[in-house]
Structures are given as structure tokens and as C-alpha cells.
N, C-alpha and C positions, 0 to 999 in steps of 0.2 A: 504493500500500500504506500502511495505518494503520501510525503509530509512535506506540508513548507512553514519554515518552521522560524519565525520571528523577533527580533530582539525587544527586550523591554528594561528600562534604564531607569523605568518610575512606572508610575500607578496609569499616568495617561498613555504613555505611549504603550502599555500593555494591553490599553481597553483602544488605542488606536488600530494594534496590531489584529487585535480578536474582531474588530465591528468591520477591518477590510477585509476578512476572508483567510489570517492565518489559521494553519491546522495543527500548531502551537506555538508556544511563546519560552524563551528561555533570558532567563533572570539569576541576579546575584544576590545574596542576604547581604545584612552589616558588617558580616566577617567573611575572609578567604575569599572576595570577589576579584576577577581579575580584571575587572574595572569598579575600583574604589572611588572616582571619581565620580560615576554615576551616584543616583540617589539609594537605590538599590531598596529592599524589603526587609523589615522585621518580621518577627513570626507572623502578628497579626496583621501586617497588609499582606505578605503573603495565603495566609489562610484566608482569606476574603478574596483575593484575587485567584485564588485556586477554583473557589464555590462560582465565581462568577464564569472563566472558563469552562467548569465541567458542566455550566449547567447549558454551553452553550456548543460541548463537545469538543472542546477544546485543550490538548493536553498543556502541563507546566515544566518546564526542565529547570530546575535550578543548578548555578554553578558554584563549585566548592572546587573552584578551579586557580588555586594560589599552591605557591609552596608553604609548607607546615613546618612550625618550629619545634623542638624538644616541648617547650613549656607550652606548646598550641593545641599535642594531638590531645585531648580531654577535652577544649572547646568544638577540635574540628567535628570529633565521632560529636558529640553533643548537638552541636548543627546539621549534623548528615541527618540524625533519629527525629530533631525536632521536623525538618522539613520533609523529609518520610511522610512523618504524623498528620503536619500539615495539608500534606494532600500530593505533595511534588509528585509528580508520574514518572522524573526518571531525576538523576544526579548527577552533574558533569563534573566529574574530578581529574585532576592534571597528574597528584601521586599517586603511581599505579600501586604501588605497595603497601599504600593507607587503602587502596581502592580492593586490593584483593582479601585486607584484612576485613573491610566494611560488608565485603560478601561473603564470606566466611562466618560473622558473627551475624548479620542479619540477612539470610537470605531472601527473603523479599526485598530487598532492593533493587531497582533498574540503574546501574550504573552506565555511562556513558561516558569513555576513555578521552579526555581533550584532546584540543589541536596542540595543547601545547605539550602533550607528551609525544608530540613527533613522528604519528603514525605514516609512514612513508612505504613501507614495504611489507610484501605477507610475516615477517618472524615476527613484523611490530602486529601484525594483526593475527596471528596463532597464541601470542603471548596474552593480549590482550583477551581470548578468549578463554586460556588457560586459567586466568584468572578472575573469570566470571564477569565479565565484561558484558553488555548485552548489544554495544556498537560501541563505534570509531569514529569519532570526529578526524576524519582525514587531514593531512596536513596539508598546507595551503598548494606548497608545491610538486603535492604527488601528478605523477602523468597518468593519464587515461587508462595505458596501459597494465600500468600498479593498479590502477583503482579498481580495474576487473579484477586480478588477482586477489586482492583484498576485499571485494565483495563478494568472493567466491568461498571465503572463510568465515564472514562474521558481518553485519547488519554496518552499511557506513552513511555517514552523512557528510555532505560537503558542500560549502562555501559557493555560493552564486552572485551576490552583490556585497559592496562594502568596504572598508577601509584593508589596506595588506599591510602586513609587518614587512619589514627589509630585511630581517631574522629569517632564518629558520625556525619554526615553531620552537619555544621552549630554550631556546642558544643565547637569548640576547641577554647582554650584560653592559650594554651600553651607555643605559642611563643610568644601571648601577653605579659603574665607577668612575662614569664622567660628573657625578652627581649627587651620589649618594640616595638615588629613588630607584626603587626594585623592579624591574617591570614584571617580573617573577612573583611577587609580591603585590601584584593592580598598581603599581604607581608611578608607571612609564611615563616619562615628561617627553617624548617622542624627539631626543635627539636628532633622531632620523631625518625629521623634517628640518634642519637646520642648512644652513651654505656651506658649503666643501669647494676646496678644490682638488684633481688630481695631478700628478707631475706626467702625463701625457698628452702629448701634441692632443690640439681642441678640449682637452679641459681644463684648461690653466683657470680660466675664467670663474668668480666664485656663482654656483649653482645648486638647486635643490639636488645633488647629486645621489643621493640615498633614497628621497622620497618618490616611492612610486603611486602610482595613478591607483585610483576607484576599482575595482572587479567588478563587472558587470556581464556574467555568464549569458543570459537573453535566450537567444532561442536555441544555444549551443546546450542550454541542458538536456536535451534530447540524447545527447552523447553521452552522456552522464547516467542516464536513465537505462540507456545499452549498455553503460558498463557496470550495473545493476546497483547505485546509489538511489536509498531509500529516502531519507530525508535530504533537505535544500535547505541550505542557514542562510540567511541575510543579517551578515556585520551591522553592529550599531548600535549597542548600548547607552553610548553616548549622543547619539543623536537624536534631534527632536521626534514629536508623535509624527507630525508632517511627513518626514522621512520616510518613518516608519509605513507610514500608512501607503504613501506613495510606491514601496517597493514591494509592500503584499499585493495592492493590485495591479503593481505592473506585473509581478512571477504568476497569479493566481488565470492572468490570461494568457500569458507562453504557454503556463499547463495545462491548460485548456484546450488549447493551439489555436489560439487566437491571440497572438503578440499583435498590442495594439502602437502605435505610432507615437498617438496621443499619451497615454501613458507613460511611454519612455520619454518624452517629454517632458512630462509631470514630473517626472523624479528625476532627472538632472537639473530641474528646476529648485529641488528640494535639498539635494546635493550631490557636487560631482567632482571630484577631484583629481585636474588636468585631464577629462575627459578619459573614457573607462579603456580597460583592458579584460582581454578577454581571460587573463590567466595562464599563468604555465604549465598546466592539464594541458593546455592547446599550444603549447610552444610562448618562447619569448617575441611578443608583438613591439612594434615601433611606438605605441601608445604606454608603453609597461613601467616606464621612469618620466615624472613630473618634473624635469628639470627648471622648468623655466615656472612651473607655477604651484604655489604653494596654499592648500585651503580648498574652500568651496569655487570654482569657477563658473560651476551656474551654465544657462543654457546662451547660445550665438542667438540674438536677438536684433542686431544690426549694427552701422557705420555713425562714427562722428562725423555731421557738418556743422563749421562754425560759423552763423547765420546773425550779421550784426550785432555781433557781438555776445549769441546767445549760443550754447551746446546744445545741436539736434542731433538724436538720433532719428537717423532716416529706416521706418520700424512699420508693419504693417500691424505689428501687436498691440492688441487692446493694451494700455499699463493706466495705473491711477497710483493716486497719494501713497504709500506705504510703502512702494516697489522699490530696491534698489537693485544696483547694480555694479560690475565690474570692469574697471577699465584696460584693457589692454594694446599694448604698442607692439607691434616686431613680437610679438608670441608671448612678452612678459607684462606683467603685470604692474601698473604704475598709479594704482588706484582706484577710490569707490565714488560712487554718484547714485543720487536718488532722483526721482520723478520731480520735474518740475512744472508739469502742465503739460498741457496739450500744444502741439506746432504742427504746423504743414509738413506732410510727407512723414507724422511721427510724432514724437514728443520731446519736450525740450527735460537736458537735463543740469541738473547743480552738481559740482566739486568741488573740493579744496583743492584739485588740481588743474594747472592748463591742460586743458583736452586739445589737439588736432585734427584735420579732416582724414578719416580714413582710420583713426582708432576705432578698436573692434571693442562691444557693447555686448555686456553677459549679464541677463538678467538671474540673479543670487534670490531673491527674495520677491515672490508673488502672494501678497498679502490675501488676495481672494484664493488664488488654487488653497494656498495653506490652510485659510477660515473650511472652504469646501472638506477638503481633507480627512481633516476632524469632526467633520459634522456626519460621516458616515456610521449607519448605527445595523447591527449586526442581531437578528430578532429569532429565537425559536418558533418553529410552529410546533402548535398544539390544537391538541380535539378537542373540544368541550363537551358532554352530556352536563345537562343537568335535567333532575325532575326533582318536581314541589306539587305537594299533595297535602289536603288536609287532614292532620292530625299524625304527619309523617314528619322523621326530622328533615330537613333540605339534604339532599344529595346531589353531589358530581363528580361525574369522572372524568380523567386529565388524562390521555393516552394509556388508560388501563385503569390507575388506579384512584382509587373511590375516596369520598371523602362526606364523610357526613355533622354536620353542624347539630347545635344544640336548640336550637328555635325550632319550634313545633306549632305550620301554623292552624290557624280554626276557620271555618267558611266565613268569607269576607262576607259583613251588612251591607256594604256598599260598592267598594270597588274589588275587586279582584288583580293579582298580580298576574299579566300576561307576557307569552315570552318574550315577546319587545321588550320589554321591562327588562326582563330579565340579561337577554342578550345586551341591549344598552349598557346595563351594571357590569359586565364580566370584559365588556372589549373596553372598560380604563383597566388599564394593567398596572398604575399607580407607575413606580420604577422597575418593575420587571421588565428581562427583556423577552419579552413573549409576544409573539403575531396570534391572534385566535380566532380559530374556525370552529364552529358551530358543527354537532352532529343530530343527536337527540335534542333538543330543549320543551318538557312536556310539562304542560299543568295540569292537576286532575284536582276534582272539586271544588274552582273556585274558591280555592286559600286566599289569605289576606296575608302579606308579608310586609311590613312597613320598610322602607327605602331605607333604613337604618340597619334592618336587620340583615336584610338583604347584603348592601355595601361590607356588614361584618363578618359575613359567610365569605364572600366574595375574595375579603382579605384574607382569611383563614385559611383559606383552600389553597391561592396563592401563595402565602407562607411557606404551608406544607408540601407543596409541590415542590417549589424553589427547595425549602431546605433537603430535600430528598433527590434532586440532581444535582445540588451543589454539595453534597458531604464527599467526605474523602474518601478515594477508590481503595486507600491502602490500610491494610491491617495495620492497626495501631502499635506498634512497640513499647512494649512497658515494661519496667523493672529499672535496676541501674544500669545504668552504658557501662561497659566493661571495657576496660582498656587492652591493649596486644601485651604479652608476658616480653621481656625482653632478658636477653643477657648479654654483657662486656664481659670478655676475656684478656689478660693479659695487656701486654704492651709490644709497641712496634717501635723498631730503629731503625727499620730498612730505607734506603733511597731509593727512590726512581727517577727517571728522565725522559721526558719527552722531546728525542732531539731528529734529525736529518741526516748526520755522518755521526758517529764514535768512536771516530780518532782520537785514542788518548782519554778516553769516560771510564772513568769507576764508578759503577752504580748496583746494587740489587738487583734491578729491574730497570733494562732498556727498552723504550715505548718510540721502536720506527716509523716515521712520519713520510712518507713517500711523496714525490712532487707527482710522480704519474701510478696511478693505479696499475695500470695495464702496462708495466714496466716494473715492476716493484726489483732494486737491485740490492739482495743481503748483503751482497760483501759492503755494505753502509757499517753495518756491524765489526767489521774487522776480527779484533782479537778481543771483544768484547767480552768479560769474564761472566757477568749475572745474565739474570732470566731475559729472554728476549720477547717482546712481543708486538704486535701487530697494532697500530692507531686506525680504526675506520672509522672515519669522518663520520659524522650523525644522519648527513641523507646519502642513501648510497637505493640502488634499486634491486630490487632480485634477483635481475639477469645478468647486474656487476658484480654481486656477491658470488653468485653462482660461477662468475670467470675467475674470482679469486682462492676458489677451496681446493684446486692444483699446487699453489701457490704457498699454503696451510702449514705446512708438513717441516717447511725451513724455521718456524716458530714454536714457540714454548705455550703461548697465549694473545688474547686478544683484547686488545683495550679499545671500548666505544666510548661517546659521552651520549648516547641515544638508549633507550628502553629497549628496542630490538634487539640490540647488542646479546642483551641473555639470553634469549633464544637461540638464535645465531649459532653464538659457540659452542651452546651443548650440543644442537645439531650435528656441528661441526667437531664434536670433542675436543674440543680445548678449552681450558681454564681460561676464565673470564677476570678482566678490571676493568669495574665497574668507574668511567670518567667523573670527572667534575660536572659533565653535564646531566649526574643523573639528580643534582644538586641535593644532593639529602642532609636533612637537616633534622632530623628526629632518628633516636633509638630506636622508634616500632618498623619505622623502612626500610633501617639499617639491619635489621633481624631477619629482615623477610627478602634481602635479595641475594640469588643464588649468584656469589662469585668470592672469587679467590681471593680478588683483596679488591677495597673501597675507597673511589678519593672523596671526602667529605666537598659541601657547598664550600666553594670558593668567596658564596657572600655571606659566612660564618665568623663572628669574632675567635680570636682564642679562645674564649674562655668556651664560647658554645659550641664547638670544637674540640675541645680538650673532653667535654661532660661524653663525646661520644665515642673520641679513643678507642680504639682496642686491638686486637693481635694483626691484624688485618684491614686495618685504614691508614689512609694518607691525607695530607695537607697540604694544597698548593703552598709553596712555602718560597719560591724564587723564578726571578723569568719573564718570559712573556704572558702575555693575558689576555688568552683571547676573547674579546664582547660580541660578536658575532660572526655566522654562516653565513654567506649569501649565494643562493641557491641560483641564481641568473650572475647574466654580465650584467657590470653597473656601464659599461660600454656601449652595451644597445648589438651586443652583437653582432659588430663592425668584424667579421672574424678575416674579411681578404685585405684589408688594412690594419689588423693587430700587430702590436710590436710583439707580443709573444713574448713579455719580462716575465720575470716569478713575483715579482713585487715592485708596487708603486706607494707615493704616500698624500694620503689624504688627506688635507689640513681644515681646518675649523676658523671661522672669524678670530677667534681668539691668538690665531700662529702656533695653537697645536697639532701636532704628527700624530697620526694614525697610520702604521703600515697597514698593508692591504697585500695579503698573498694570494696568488692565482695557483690552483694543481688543478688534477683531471684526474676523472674517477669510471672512463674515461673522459665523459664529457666536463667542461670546466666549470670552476666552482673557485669560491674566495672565502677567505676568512679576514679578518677586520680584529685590527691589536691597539691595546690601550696605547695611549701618549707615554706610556710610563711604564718600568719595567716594576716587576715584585720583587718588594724586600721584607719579606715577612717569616725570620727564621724563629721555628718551635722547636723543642725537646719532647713535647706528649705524645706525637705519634710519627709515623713513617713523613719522611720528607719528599715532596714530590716537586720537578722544578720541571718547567717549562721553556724547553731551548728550539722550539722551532725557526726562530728568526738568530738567536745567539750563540756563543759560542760554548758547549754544554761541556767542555774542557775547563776553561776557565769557573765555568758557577757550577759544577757539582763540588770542589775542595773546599768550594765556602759555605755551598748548602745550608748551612744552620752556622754559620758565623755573620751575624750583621755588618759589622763594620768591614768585613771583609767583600761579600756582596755588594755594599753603595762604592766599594773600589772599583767591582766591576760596571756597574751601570753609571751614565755619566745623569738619568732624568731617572729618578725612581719614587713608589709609592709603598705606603703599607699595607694597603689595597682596606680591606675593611676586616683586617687582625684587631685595629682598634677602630675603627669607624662602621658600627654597625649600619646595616641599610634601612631605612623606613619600609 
């Protein structure tokens, strides 16, 4: 069965997203949302906004899609049971290992695995089922291909309209450490969207270089549909009900297969940012990076002429008081203007900016579409009987079931209640949302019912009706929440390294970083004394993993920063290290995942780090530090004019460096490094350094010597050893 399935960021744009035509809505509570910024639900808006959907068949997914601390998981289970209870129809959570525990103790649960735990490939979607998972929130940039595969194993849903991260689902650490805000944690300040430049011919220039364009899947879901995805999400929590409402009915008529015109219209009007892209399911389009424009750009509405001294746009568009708009030059963006009347050939407009003849005119804000929008109201039908007889109590039935009042009426002296009457009284629905049709409506013996009593039957019935399609679907949970049993063992000294060559590396455990997949050369390793193992970047696809299990056989182990990863290796037989990307931050995750040894969250102070210790974990403790994957070129896919470097560097307004490495897996892909290297040396557990860009010779001796490390780096941080993240 099709879902399309809606965001809701408040109480309106939930009842925006239900009265257009969604077939559910998913929402965050006050805690673990991953958009904290939104207004989000407590128990009891959400339990009201549950009764109002179900009574309108509409399911609720709530998200409990944040990373979890030590001192969190008691609130997080806590939140899961209460919004269970509340009525939730499923739960989107990001930690799979809190997700596998959450079905294990409560088996009625519907869990739903996030985007940002990275589902890219079938191990990430066999894992995900292993663990009682009931679907996969697909990750943004799985292919078509994958997505058949993975819907060939487990129930997926995926992304057709809305804002895209420049991350790979679940990698970005961006606005962590450029910042100190989590986006792991809902409180991404979207550096993304910031001016960069890079050091290759045509980027010099500063540009929205990271921020990519809108998604906007349209009638390409039909492909989607072939590759057997069940639910369709539209992005946007953050966005107004407008938005909202705008993109259920535009997807509500694709799936219909009547993509309307007008509607696509309608919602780039509502919002559009740098005009959409169809997605990297479909390949990397020319449309897929917003360089030049940053925000809502709204829909092409017409040309500046400047007319004695007045700014026309030359516009066949209805516009009035309220409307604004955006101005654009040569493709960028140099400013807003609002309606300023009516003009020949158009309307005239106001700026704080000189406008020219021939600047292009983006209408941002349609004050009537928007009012329209929300005024859309979404109605149950219902059957009515009713009969009223004397000396009978009032009865009606409501698609089945019966309802009988306490008023008993007697042969009316004078008038009599007829069903006109009657019918009249029952089509005010007061605030329910109910359309009513009439089946039976019979009177027998001339009963007398007074318009009072009547009106209180009327209400009563309704009451009971509503409250009996608005109660929760789900078995209630009761007793105490029980927590995951956990245990630490011992203590770790070991080192490891994540480097490229090991020339001259003493470490424990050596983690090969390869520039080409499909080349991978051990002698990188040399005369390497410790364990060696394998680094697979976090999106890799099936039929690359599958080119690399020949390749297996030269290593000890494998280290991913992805959920797949564990599957993978057992597959594969070999012992598993579990990356920094699988950010674990609580004892009960860290109990429950199968590998050989663990690197704790990288956005963990020591101290919350230290509490998790044990024979078998590590600590980013020196290096580099990666904040992001990026699963496209940030180039546009210039590949017969690529210079074909391994690394460029990406600078910030501020004259901060970001390297930026190019490999191939085999197709190419980047990784994105702090301005700043890590210096953050511990004693509590295994030390783990990060030499993909440096020299893993010089920083494993110093490893856990500070003053000896800032010798090595000339720009260093302590990353958040002492700067916890919000």
C-alpha cells in the first residue's frame, strides 16, 4: 500500500498536512528530535493530535531520531513507551542498538530505522531487519538500483520533496566543530549553507559551494514505486503549514497520475530552493548544487523595467498587497521587493535596492495561495441512522455502531419532532470533522423531543463516536521501563591509526585508507607489525562490496563508520571496528554491538568517554577530523575537465581551511576535514589517531603526549575532550 507521508513541525502544519490529503504525518517530541528547532509535541499535543488523525485514518510516526547520551537512555526508553501509549503508529529512531533493545523489551513496537542511520545498501537493510526493524528510511543518496535490492528485504520509504543535507546521512560533524551545535543532536546551524571557496580553476570565486538545491522527485516516483518503495516522505519540519500543505497536494496528484502544472506551481511558490533537483537515485543533475543562490527562491514571475522612475515588473500574474518577492541579477541574488500597486504590462515594485531593466523577478510569498492553502479542510464520511419513538430512548447508528441517549420521549400535545428536524440537528457537527449522510432517519408515534434535548443526544453521540476513532491503536505498556543490563570490562592501551602509507607506524591496529577502491595496494602496509584492517567509507553499494570480498583475505579486519558495516563483516568473516561514525554515546549501544573493538563518539567529552571505557574501545585522540561524506561532486560533475587532484581546500569567509579529499569506490566521492587538527591525548582507553591527510609516523610517538602533538600540528583543537556539544 502507497503512503505519502508528511512533515509536521507544530500542531498546524500537522492539521495542514492531514486536511491536504496526507496518509501520515511524522513529528518530533521535546526531546531526541532531530529538528529541535521546530516547535515539536508534548505528550498531550501529541495525544490529541494522534485522536485527530486516527479518527481521520491517518497514521503518526514520531521521531526519536537524535543521538543518546549515557545519562539520556532512561529518558529516551521513557519517551519511546510514553508515545507508544500515546497512540504513535510507528517510531523513527537513528540508534539502531537502542532500536533493537526497544524491540526486544517491547515488542509491539513499529520501529522505523532513520535516514540518518545510513541505510545505503542491503547489509544496512538485512541488519536493520535483524533487529526488528519494520522499515528503512532510505538514505538520501541511495540509487535506484540499491533501493530495489533493499526493498527486496525489508518495507523502505524515501525522500521525494524537501531540503538535502551535503552529508551523508548521519557523517556530518560540521556544525559540531565548526560551532559547537550537534546536528546529530537536532541542532545543525547549517554551515553548509555558508560561502566557500575552492583552490580550483572556476571556483576561486566565494559561493554557496556546499548548498544544494530543493528535491523535488514529481513524477519520477513512479520509478521509485518499480523499485518497490512503500512510503514517500516530504522534508520539512521546519517549514511552514503552507509548504506543507502545498507538497501533499502536489505528490497526492502524481499519485494519482495526474501531476498537475498548477500545483507545482503552488509549491515552489511556497518554497524552492535554487530550483529543484531530481536526486541522486536519478544520477547527479546540473540543478543539484545552489551555488549562486541561497534560501527560498520562489517561482520566475517576470523582468525588471524601470518606468520613470518606478520598478515594473512586466508580469501577466494576478499579485496584490502582501506578495513579495526576489531579486535576481546574472543568476544571483541581490535582493527582496514587495508589491507596490498595480502598473501597465504588471505591477510596480519597492526595494531597498537599485533594481535594473532585465533583472529576473521571483515571487517568494503569495499571500492569497498561502490564506487558500490552509483553509483546506479534510472531512470523514459517515452514515447516520437514527430512530425516535415514543417512550423509547433516542437511538443512532454511526457506520455500525449504536448509541442510545437517556431522554425518553412521550406523544407530543402539539408538535411533533420530524426528521427534518432531526436531520437539520445532526448535519452541525459543532468541531468535528465529519461530512454526514443520512441512511435510516425514522419517527414513530409522534414523540415530542425538545431542540434541547435533541442538540444533547446529538452531542453525545458525536462525543462517543469521535472518542472511539480517535483512541489509540496500540496496546498500552504499563509497568516500569526497564533499562538494557550492561557491563564494562577491563581497560584498553592499545593504539590504532587511520593512515594511507605505514612507513615507519607502530600501532596495534593499522586502519588502510585507500585513494581507489578498485585498486586497493597492501604493500601501503609494509612491514607493519599490528593488526591490519580494512577502512570502508560509510556509503559504498552492494555491487562494490561485493568487488571487494576477493580482496578480504590480505586483512585481519574491517573498520566502517556506517551500521552496515556489522553485517558486512560477519558475512564476510572478519572481525569488525566499529568507526567513530557509529557515534555511540551510551553503555546500553555499546553492549549491544557485535565487534571486536569500538571507537566511542568523537562529540564525547573525556569525562563521558572515560564512564564508557572498557577492554575494547577507543578514542579519537589525534589527527585529522573528518565533519563530512559527500556522496556527489561538489564540481557539478565536470569529469572531461577534472584536474583529477586527491585534495583541494575549501575556505570559509572567515580564511578558514577545510581540506577536501577526492577517492573512488569506484565511483568518486569526498570527505571534508576540520580547519584544525586533534589534540586531545587520554590515558582511559585505547588511542585512536586519524592520519588520513598527515603524517601517521610523526603523530602515532606522541599519540597521548600533548605537548608533543601541538609540535606536530602547526592549527590544532581539542575538539570537544573539553567543549561538550549542545
Amino acid at each position: 500500500m502507497i503512503e505519502l507521508l508528511a512533515p509536521a513541525g507544530d500542531a498546524e502544519s500537522a492539521r495542514a498536512a492531514i486536511n491536504s490529503g496526507a496518509d501520515a504525518v511524522y513529528l518530533g517530541l521535546k526531546n531526541f528530535s532531530a529538528r529541535a528547532s521546530a516547535s515539536n509535541f508534548d505528550e498531550e499535543e501529541l495525544r490529541s493530535l494522534c485522536g485527530y488523525a486516527h479518527a481521520l485514518g491517518v497514521n503518526v510516526h514520531v521521531a526519536l531520531n537524535t543521538l543518546v547520551r549515557q545519562d539520556e537512555v532512561e529518558g529516551f526508553v521513557r519517551a519511546a513507551v510514553s508515545a507508544h501509549n500515546a497512540g504513535a503508529d510507528a517510531l523513527i529512531v537513528q540508534d539502531i542498538f537502542l532500536g533493537k533493545y526497544l524491540k526486544s523489551r517491547y515488542p509491539q513496537m513499529c520501529l522505523h530505522l532513520s535516514t540518518q542511520a545510513g541505510v545505503n545498501n542491503v547489509y544496512g537493510a538485512r541488519m536493520a531487519k535483524e533487529f526488528g526493524f519494520d522499515r528503512v528510511v532510505l538514505a538520501r543518496e541511495t540509487s535506484l538500483e540499491e533501493i530495489a535490492k533493499i526493498s527486496a528485504v525489508t518495507e523502505t520509504e524515501a525522500f521525494v520533496q524537501g531540503a538535502l543535507c551535503t552529508c551523508f546521512s548521519g557523517q556530518c560533524y560540521l556544525s559540531s566543530f565548526a560551532g559547537g551545535n550537534s546536528g546529530n543532536r537536532g541542532r545543525c546551524k547549517q554551515p553548509c549553507r555558508k560561502l566557500y571557496s575552492i583552490d580550483r580553476a572556476g571556483y576561486e570565486e566565494m559561493a554557496y559551494a556546499l548548498s544544494l538545491s530543493d528535491l523535488s522527485v514529481g513524477e519520477n516516483i513512479s520509478q521509485f514505486i518499480r523499485a518497490g518503495v512503500t512510503s514517500f516522505k516530504i522534508e520539512g519540519r521546519m517549514r511552514r503549514p503552507e509548504y506543507v500543505a502545498a507538497a501533499v497536494a502536489y505528490y497526492r496528484g502524481v499519485l494519482a497520475g495526474e501531476p498537475s502544472e498548477s500545483a507545482l506551481s503552488e509549491l515552489k511558490r511556497t518554497f524552492n530552493r535554487g530550483n529543484y533537483t531530481k536526486g541522486l537515485a536519478f544520477g547527479q543533475d546540473k540543478t543539484f548544487i545552489s551555488r549562486s543562490v541561497q534560501g527560498h527562491i520562489g517561482e520566475f514571475c517576470g523582468t525588471v523595467r524601470v518606468v520613470g522612475g518606478r520598478y515594473v515588473c512586466l508580469c501577466r500574474r494576478e499579485c496584490a498587497p502582501g506578495d513579495a518577492f526576489k531579486i535576481l541579477r546574472g543568476g544571483r541574488e541581490i535582493g527582496g521587493a514587495a508589491y507596490a500597486g498595480k502598473a501597465e504590462g504588471g505591477f510596480a515594485l519597492s526595494s531597498g535596492v537599485r533594481l535594473l531593466n532585465g533583472d529576473k523577478v521571483f515571487i517568494t510569498t503569495d499571500a492569497a495561495l498561502n490564506a487558500r492553502l490552509v483553509r483546506a479542510k479534510r472531512l470523514r464520511k459517515i452514515n447516520l441512522d437514527v430512530t425516535i419513538a415514543c417512550g423509547k430512548p433516542l437511538r443512532a447508528v454511526i457506520d455500525g455502531r449504536e448509541y442510545c441517549g437517556g431522554f425518553v420521549p412521550a406523544a407530543a400535545v402539539s408538535r411533533a419532532v420530524t426528521p427534518e428536524d432531526i436531520k437539520k440537528c445532526f448535519l452541525k457537527v459543532d468541531a468535528y470533522p465529519f461530512e454526514v449522510g443520512f441512511g435510516d432517519v425514522a419517527v414513530s408515534g409522534a414523540p415530542f423531543v425538545p431542540s434541547s434535548a435533541l442538540n444533547a443526544f446529538r452531542r453525545e453521540v458525536y462525543a462517543n463516536f469521535y472518542g472511539e476513532i480517535s483512541r489509540p491503536r496500540n496496546e498500552c505498556l504499563a509497568g516500569v521501563v526497564e533499562l538494557p543490563e550492561v557491563s564494562r570490562r577491563g581497560s584498553n592501551a592499545r593504539t590504532a591509526v587511520i593512515a594511507r602509507s605505514f612507513v615507519g607506524v607502530n600501532a596495534d591496529v593499522g586502519i588502510l585508507k585507500p585513494d581507489d577502491y578498485s585498486a586497493i595496494d597492501i604493500s601501503a602496509f609494509g612491514d607493519f607489525p599490528g593488526e591490519r584492517y580494512l577502512f570502508l567509507p560509510p556509503f559504498m553499494s552492494s555491487s562494490a562490496l561485493e568487488m571487494l570480498r576477493g580482496k578480504l583475505d590480505a586483512f585481519d579486519g574491517l573498520y566502517c563508520d556506517a551500521y552496515w558495516g556489522v553485517r558486512f563483516s560477519r558475512e564476510a568473516g572478519k572481525p569488525f571496528f566499529a568507526g567513530c561514525g557509529f557515534n555511540v554515546g551510551s553503555a546500553a549501544a555499546l553492549s549491544l554491538i557485535d565487534a571486536k573493538y569500538v571507537a566511542l563518539s568523537k562529540e564525547l567529552t573525556f569525562s563521558e568517554a572515560a564512564r564508557l571505557a572498557s577492554e575494547n574501545t577507543f578514542y579519537l585522540s589525534a589527527g585529522d577530523i573528518k565533519v563530512m561524506d559527500l556522496i556527489y561532486c561538489p564540481f557539478g560533475k565536470t569529469c572531461s575537465s577534472c584536474d583529477r587532484r586527491g585534495r583541494y581546500t575549501l575556505t570559509d569567509e572567515a580564511g578558514r581551511a577545510f581540506a577536501l579529499r577526492r577517492y573512488r569506490t569506484p565511483d568518486c566521492a569526498f570527505e571534508l576535514y576540520n580547519c584544525a587538527a586533534l589534540v586531545a591525548p587520554q590515558d582511559f582507553t585505547g588511542a585512536l589517531a586519524d592520519c588520513t591527510l598527515g603524517d601517521a609516523a610523526r603523530v602515532m610517538p606522541a599519540v597521548r603526549d600533548g605537548e608533543k602533538l601541538k609540535a606536530v600540528f602547526r592549527i590544532y583543537t581539542a575538539g570537544h575532550g573539553k567543549n561538550p556539544v549542545l
